[in-house]
C-alpha positions, 0 to 999 in steps of 0.5 A: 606647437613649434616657435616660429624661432625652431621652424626649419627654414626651406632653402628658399628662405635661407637664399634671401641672404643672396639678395632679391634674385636668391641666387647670384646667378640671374638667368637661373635663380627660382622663378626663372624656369618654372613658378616659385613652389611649384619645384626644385630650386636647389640641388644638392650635388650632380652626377653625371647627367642628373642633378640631386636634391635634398628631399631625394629627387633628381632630375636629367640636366638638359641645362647643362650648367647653362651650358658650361658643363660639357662633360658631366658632373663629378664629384671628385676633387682634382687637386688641393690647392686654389690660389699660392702665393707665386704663379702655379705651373697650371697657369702655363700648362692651361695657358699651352693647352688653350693655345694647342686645342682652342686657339691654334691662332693665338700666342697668348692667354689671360685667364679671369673667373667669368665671361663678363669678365673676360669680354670687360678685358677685351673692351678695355684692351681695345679702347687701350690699343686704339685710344678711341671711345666706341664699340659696336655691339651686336643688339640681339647679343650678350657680352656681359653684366658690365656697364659698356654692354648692359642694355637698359630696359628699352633695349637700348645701351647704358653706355654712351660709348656703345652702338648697337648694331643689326644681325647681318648688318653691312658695316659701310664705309664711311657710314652706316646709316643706323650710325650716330652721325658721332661714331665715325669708323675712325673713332670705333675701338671694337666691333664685337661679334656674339655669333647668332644662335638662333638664325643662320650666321652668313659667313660672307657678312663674317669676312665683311666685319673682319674687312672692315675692322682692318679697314677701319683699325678697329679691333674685330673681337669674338665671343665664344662663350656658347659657340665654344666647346659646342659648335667647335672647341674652337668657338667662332674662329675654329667654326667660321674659320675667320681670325679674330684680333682677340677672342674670350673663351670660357663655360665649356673649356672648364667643364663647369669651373670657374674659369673664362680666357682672352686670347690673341696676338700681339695686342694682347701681349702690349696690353693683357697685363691690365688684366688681373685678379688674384683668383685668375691664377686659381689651380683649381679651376685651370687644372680643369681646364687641362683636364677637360680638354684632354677629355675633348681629345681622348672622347670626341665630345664635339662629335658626340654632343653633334650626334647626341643634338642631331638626335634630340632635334629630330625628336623635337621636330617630329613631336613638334610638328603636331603643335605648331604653337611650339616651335623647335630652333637653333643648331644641335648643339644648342637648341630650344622651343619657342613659343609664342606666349612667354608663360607657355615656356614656363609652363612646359618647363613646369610639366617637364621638371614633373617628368624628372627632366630639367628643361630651360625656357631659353635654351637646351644643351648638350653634354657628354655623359648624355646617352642616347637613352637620355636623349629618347627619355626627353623627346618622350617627355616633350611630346607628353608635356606639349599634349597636356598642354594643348588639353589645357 
């Protein structure tokens, strides 16, 4: 009989090192897309659009690294060196190639590792900018894990700093009537703006907050974590065509690296030095950066991700169409099926994973090396996971 002290212990086991979740990231961590022990919940490598794991398996990424992987996976190292012990020349390239294919609009960059940490640079530049307390915060958006942003389990803000307001919402001078009788435009640091993705975004209600930013000398700030490299290497600026006071960039631009900026003009250049770590200069990930930018401009991505999504929301439509408990939303190149019961998009996502397809609850997202073979292969899985489950 083998002691317990020489059993292996699986990957779920080790993960307890990570603490409760088994994985330091949440929205992806084991349970979250299908039951615990009924999958895979670590893989060992990617290769362009397919994950790999230990026991053999693979399964077609329709997750897209939570949508931060936009070219495919690769295995190749692009340089040696991470961190010097003086600035990299990468910090400038990366810096130049921001400003010349994502943010025409901007004159400068400051680097960090995450999205939270990049809309957490914005906040803090802006309170320091306008000395006030407050910001607004859409409440269907995400900005972060930070205190300022983070929501308590009633859906209301942890900080007493931050006010949520509503999508489409009209922010009228003097006041709001959803306002805090407190919060005064004259005391509003920020309205943050997380570009809808599941209902339309009116550009007109865009060109409002932006008149009344200026209005109210706030500081209108964009985040384009998703929006960017998506709908637009441009994100909600390049989309919409409204310029923001800062925008924060991150995911897509670095094709899975760990790299996230904030960009803008001058506030940024009084205030982007409180803004630093020791690992916003990695080489690595900015040289990332360079690289799949270059490959946005030499393949066409955006395009293709547009026709490869166009493809892959007619599929979903038209299986759909026969389950009206499944609900197919959002823009091609960023999409999902809702559905009315919580546990029905665990299920799904649990008979999808048995096709070889790896489909989140929340969301599906678009890369480069999907083919249109790959896109066909998922809508077939979708229509025979969505008749399993309506057999029962």
């Amino acid at each position: 009989m083998t002691s317990a002290s020489t059993t292996p212990r699986t990957w779920l086991e080790r993960a307890s090192v990570l603490g409760s979740l088994r994985s330091l990231t949440r929205s992806k961590a084991p349970g979250r897309l299908w039951p615990v022990g009924t999958g895979p919940h670590y893989i060992d490598c990617g290769l362009g659009s397919y994950l790999y794991m230990s026991e053999g398996e693979r399964l077609l990424d329709m997750l897209c690294g939570l949508g931060a992987v936009s070219l495919g996976y690769s295995s190749d190292p692009i340089r040696s060196g991470h961190v010097y012990s003086l600035p990299s020349t990468s910090e400038i390239l990366a810096a130049e190639a921001i400003l010349e294919h994502v943010a025409p609009w901007a004159s400068q960059v400051r680097f960090v590792k995450t999205g939270s940490e990049a809309c957490h640079g914005a906040y803090r530049i802006a309170k320091r900018e306008t000395g006030r307390k407050h910001v607004l915060m859409g409440d269907w958006a995400y900005h972060g894990w930070h205190e300022w942003c983070e929501k308590r389990s009633d859906g209301l803000p942890e900080h007493s700093g931050t006010v949520l307001y509503p999508h489409g919402q009209r922010l009228a001078l003097p006041q709001s009537s959803w306002m805090d009788s407190a919060v005064l435009p004259h005391k509003v640091a920020a309205v943050f703006v997380e570009p809808h993705r599941w209902e339309p975004v009116d550009i007109e209600w865009l060109k409002h907050l932006r008149s009344w930013c200026a209005d109210a000398g706030a500081l209108l700030v964009f985040d384009s974590m998703i929006y960017g490299g998506r709908w637009h290497l441009g994100g909600a600026s390049g989309y919409f065509g409204i310029q923001p006071d800062l925008e924060v960039f991150g995911k897509a631009i670095g094709n899975g690296a760990p790299i996230a900026c904030i960009v803008g003009n001058d506030v940024l250049r009084e205030h982007g030095q409180i803004v630093s770590g020791t690992y916003s200069g990695d080489a690595l990930a900015l040289d990332a950066v360079i690289s799949t930018l270059q490959a946005y401009q030499r393949e066409g991505v955006i395009d293709w991700m547009w026709a490869r999504g166009k493809q892959l929301q007619r599929g979903l439509q038209s299986v759909c169409a026969a389950y009206p408990w499944a609900i197919p939303e959002g823009a091609p190149v960023h999409q999902r099926i809702r559905f009315a019961d919580e546990a029905q998009g665990h299920e799904f996502s649990r008979l999808m994973m048995l096709k070889g397809i790896l489909w989140h609850p929340a969301c599906a997202n678009l890369m480069r090396a999907h083919t249109e073979a790959d896109i066909e292969r998922t809508v077939c899985a979708v229509e025979e996971s969505l008749r399993v489950m309506n057999n029962g």
